[in-house]
N, C-alpha and C positions, 0 to 999 in steps of 0.2 A: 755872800761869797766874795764878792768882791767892794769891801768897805775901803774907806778910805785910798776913794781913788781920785785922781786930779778932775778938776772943771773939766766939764764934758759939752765942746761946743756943740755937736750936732745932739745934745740932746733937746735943744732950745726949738726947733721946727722938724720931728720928727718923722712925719707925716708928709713932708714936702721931700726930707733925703731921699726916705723909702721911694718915693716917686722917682728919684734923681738913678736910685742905685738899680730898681725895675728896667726901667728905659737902656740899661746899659747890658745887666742880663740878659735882656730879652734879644738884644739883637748879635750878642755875643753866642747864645746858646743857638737862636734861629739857624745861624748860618755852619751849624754843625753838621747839620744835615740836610738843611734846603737843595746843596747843590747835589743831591745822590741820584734823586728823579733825572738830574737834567744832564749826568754823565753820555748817558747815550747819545744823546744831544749834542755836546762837547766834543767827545770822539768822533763822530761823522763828522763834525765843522770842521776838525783839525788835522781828520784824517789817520788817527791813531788806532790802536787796539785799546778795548776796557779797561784792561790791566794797567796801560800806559798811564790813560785818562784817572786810573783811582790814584792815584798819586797828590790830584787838586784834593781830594778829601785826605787821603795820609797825610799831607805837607800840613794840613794846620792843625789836625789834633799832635801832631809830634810835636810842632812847635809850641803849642799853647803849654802840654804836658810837661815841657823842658822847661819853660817859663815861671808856672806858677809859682811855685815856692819860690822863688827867689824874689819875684814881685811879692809876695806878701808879705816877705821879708823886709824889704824896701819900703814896706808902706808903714810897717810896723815902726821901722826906724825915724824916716821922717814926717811922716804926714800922709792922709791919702787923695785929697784933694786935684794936689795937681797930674799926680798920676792917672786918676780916674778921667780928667777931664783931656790929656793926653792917649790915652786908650781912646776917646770919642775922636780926636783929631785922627790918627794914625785910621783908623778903620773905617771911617769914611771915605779918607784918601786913597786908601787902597783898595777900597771896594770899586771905586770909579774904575783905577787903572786896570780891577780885574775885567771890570765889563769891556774895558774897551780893549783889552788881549788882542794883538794878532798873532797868535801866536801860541801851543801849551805849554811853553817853558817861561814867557813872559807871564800866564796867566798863574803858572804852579810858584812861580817868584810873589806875584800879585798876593797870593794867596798867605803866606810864608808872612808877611809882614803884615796883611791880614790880621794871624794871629797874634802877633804882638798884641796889637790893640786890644784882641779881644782877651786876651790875657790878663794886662794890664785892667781891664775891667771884670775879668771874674775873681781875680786874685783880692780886691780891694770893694768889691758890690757887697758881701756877705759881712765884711768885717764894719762898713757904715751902717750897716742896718744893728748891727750886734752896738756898737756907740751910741746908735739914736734910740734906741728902746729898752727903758730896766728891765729886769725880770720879767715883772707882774703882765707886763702885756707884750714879750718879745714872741711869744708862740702865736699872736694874730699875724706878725709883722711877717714873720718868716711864713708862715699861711700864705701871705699874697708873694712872696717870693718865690716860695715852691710852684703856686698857680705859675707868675711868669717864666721859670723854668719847664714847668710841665711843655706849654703851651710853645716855648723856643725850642725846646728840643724835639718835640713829637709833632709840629703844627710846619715845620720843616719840609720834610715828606712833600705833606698836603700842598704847601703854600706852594712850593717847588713844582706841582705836576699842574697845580692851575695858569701859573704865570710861566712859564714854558709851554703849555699851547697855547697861549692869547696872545705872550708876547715875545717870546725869543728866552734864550738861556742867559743873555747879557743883563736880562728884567732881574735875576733873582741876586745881582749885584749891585745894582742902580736902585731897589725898592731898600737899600740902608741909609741911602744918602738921604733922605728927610730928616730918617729915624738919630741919624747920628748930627744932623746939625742941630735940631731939637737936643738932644741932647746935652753937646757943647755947652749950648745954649744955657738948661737947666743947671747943669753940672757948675759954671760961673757964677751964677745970680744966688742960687740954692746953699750949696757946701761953705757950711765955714770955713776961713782960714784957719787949714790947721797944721801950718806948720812950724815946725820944730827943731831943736839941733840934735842932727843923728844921734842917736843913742846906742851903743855900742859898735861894731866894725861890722862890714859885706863878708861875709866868708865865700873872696871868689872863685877860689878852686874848689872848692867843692860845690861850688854851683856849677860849675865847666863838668867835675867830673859825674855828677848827679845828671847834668844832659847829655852826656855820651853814653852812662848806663840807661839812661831811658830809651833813647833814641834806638841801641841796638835791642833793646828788650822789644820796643813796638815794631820794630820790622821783621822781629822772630814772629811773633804772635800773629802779624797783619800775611806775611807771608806764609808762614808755616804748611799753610793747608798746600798751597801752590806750589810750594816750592819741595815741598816734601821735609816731614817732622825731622826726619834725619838724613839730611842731604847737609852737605858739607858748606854750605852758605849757612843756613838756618845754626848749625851745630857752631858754627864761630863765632854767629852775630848771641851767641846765647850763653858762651863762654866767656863774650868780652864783655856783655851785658852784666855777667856773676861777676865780675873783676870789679868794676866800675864801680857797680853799684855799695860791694863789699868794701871798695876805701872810702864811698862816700857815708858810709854808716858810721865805720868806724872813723873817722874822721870829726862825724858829727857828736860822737861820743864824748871827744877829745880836747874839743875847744869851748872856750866861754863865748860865742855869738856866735850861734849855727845858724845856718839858712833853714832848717829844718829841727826844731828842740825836740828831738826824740823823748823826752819825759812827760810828752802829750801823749804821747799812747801809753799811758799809764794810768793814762782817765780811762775805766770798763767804756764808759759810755760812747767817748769818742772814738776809742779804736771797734766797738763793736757795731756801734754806728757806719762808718766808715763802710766797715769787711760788708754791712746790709746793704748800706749804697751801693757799692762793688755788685752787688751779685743782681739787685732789683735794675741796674741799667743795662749790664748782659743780660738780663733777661728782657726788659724793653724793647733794648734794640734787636732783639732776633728775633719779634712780632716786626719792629717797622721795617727790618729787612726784605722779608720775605713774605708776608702779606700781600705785597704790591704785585708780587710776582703771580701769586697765586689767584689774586682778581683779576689778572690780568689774559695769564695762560692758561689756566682752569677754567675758572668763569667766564672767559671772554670778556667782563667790561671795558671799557674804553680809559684811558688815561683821567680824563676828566674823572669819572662817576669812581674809580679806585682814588683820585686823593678826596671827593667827598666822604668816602665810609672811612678813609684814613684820617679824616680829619673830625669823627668821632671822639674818638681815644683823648684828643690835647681837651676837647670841649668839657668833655665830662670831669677831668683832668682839674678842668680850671675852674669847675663849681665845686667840687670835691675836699680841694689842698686849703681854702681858707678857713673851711666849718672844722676841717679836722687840724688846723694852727689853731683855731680858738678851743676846739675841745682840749688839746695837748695844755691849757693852761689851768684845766680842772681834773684830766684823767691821765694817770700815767703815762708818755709816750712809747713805751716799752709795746703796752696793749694795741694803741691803737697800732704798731707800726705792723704786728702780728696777726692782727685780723684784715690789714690792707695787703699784706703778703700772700693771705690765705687767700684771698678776692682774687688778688691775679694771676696765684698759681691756677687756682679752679678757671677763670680766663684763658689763661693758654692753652691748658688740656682741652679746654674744650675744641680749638681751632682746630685739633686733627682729626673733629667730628665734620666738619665742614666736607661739605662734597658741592661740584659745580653747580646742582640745582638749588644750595640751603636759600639764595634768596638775600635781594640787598638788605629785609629789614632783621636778615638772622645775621647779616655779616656785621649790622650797624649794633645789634643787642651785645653778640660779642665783644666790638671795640669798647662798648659803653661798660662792662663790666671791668674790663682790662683797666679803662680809665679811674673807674671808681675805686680799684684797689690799690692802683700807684696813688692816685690822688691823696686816701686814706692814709700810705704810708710815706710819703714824700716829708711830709709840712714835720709832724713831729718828731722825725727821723733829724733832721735839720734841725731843728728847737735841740733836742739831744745833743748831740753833736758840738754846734755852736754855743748853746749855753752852757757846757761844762767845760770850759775850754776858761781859761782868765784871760779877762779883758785886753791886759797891755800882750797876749798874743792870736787875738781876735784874729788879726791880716794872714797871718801862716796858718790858725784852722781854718778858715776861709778858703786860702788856698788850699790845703788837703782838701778838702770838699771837694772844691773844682776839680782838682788830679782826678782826686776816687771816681769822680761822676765821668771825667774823659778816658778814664782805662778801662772802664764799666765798658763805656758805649765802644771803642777799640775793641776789646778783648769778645764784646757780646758778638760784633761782625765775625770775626776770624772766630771764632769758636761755632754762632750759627754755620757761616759759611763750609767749616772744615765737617761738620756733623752732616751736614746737609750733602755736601758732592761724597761723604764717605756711603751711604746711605742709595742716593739716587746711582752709583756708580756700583753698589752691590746687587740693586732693580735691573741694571743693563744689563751686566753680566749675567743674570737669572731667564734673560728674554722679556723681560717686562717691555710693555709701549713705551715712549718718551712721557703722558699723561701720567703714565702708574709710579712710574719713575720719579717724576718729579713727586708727584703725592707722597713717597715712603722716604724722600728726603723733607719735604716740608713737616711730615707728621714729628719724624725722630727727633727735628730740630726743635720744634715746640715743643713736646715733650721734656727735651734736656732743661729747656725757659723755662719749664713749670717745675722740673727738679731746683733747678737753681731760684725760684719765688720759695720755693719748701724751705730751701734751706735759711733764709731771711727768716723765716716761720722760728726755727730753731732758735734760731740768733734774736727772735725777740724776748723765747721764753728762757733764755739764758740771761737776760738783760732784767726779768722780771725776779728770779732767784737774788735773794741776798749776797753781795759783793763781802768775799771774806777779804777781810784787814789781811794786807802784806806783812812780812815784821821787817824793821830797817832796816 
């Protein structure tokens, strides 16, 4: 598919990149969710309300989501090296300043620049791995990617509720600083020099206007529930959203060097790919949401022993995503991504069988299932996706990837969350206890996860059907 293409330096140490671009995922994806445990934490130090406090976790999926594509655009143009290795500087740095916050507006700014960096390294991690590996063995590679993904996004939670009670909420800022001088470190010695003279133009306005339609698009979605579906904040931020986003389409239609080559979704693979990640991380994220709450106020466990069963899910996760990157390089990825759907849908229904006495080793069978079906569909979902994509725009499907996977987890919160208070606030109203209440909001919310795992199901056997030729 892709012959005569120029000298490929990172394909000379492949195996040492994949290390390089790991170490940067992982701590990019970690801190998507590490700091969720420890809002409560945060709020009483600062003395705010929840609501105030979620703001440290909105400020850097907005940010990152604004970012991506234009970083991968950037990396495409000149090289991805030093950008990658500026993503480790930036996110270290500001990981320090978040811990040492006095302050939540110092801390939600800390956070904001945060993102950059970690931007700057999810936007250009996928696209080095897709350079350092042909074909023939890119589905092992993206195996151990998906594992470190797995494991930064879901191990989060867990890692977040153990080092908040042993050592403070400033520990789950301060535990990157190793992780990203390491990196640096790597990132210098490892990556070949590879850069380049840009190769077509920045399309900056429609980078500007693709992050003012994202940004009102995630504040409709993140607030929606709160704020009311049709409350006249929500109804302008979702108007100005359609605006924005509709000249940035058309715009990208328009010109010869888009920040986004809309003729990528015209790969079946890639956009179908895509729409399965979209749906497998809103459904993720509405087990890691509200699991914790449910071990916590149901079953009464303690903070500790909820992110141990929580930290199930990433584990099994992470033995899971490499055996099925290497299977994806003998069996269709379509298959497998359709039987790892099926897994998790059957995983989430089941959680609304859960009652306070099932018992930590029925809570821990559940996570392990949950784990083994995103596992199963993670790795070849990503081999899909990034290998039908052409090489010289490796960096922008990369990017997409990261978008899809941060509006996934976005869109999974405010959708569990809006299902879940519609649900327990139709229990109050009925006379139910605050117990029962919560129970018929947690069931309905996992339910909806296991509708939306089905529908990945679809979308895999729709991937398996023969692609009818377009005409030009």
């Amino acid at each position: 598919m892709h012959e005569n293409q120029p000298q490929n330096p990172f394909a000379a140490r492949p195996w040492a990149c994949l290390g390089v671009s790991a170490t940067g995922t992982f701590m990019a994806t970690l801190d998507g969710g590490i700091v969720n445990v420890a809002l409560p934490s945060i709020a009483t130090r600062f003395g705010v309300d929840l609501p105030f406090a979620q703001w440290v976790i909105t400020i850097y999926l907005l940010t990152i989501a604004c970012l991506l594509p234009a970083f991968g655009r950037l990396g495409d143009m000149s090289g991805r090296k030093s950008k990658y290795t500026l993503g480790f500087l930036i996110f270290t740095l500001s990981s320090v300043l978040c811990g040492a916050a006095p302050g939540l507006w110092w801390l939600i700014a800390g956070r904001a620049v945060q993102a950059v960096g970690a931007a700057l390294l999810m936007a250009n991690g996928p696209a080095i791995v897709i350079m350092s590996f042909p074909g023939s063995k890119r589905g092992r590679a993206l195996g151990m990617i998906g594992m470190v993904v797995s494991l930064g996004s879901l191990a989060g939670p867990a890692l977040g509720g153990l080092l908040v009670g042993w050592l403070g909420w400033q520990s789950i800022f301060y535990v990157n600083v190793p992780i990203g001088i390491l990196g640096m470190i790597l990132a210098h010695v490892v990556l070949p020099d590879d850069r380049k003279a840009p190769s077509g133009s920045f399309d900056l306005s429609g980078a500007a206007t693709y992050a003012v339609g994202i940004i009102f698009l995630l504040t409709a979605i993140t607030h929606g529930g709160r704020w009311g579906w049709t409350s006249p904040g929500i109804i302008a931020c979702s108007l100005t959203a359609f605006a924005a986003l509709w000249l940035f389409l058309r715009r990208q239609a328009s010109i010869a060097h888009p920040v986004v080559d809309l003729t990528l979704f015209r790969i079946r693979d890639l956009a179908l790919g895509n729409l399965a990640s979209l749906l497998s991380f809103m459904a993720l994220l509405t087990n890691a949401v509200m699991l914790p709450f449910f071990l916590i106020r149901v079953a009464g466990l303690s903070s500790h022993t909820a992110g141990l069963i929580m930290a199930v899910m990433p584990l099994t996760m992470a033995f899971a995503a490499p055996l099925s990157g290497l299977a994806s390089e003998k069996v269709r990825p379509a298959i497998l991504t359709g039987i790892g759907m099926g897994l998790a849908a059957a995983g989430l229904y089941s959680q609304t069988l859960l009652t306070a006495d099932s018992g930590i080793v029925r809570f821990c069978l559940n996570q392990a299932v949950l784990g083994l079906g995103f596992g199963i569909f993670l790795s070849p979902n990503n081999n899909a996706v990034l290998g039908s994509a052409p090489r010289a725009k490796s960096g922008v499907a990369g990017a997409l990837m990261a978008l899809v996977r941060n509006l996934g987890m976005t869109s999974g919160i405010a959708v569990s969350t809006a299902v879940y208070e519609a649900f327990r606030n139709k229990a109050l109203a009925a006379g139910a206890g605050e117990i029962a209440s919560f129970n018929a909001g947690f069931d309905a919310a996992l339910t909806c996860a296991a509708a939306l795992a089905l529908a990945g199901v679809a979308l895999a056997l729709a991937r398996i059907l023969p692609e009818r030729k377009l005409k030009p």
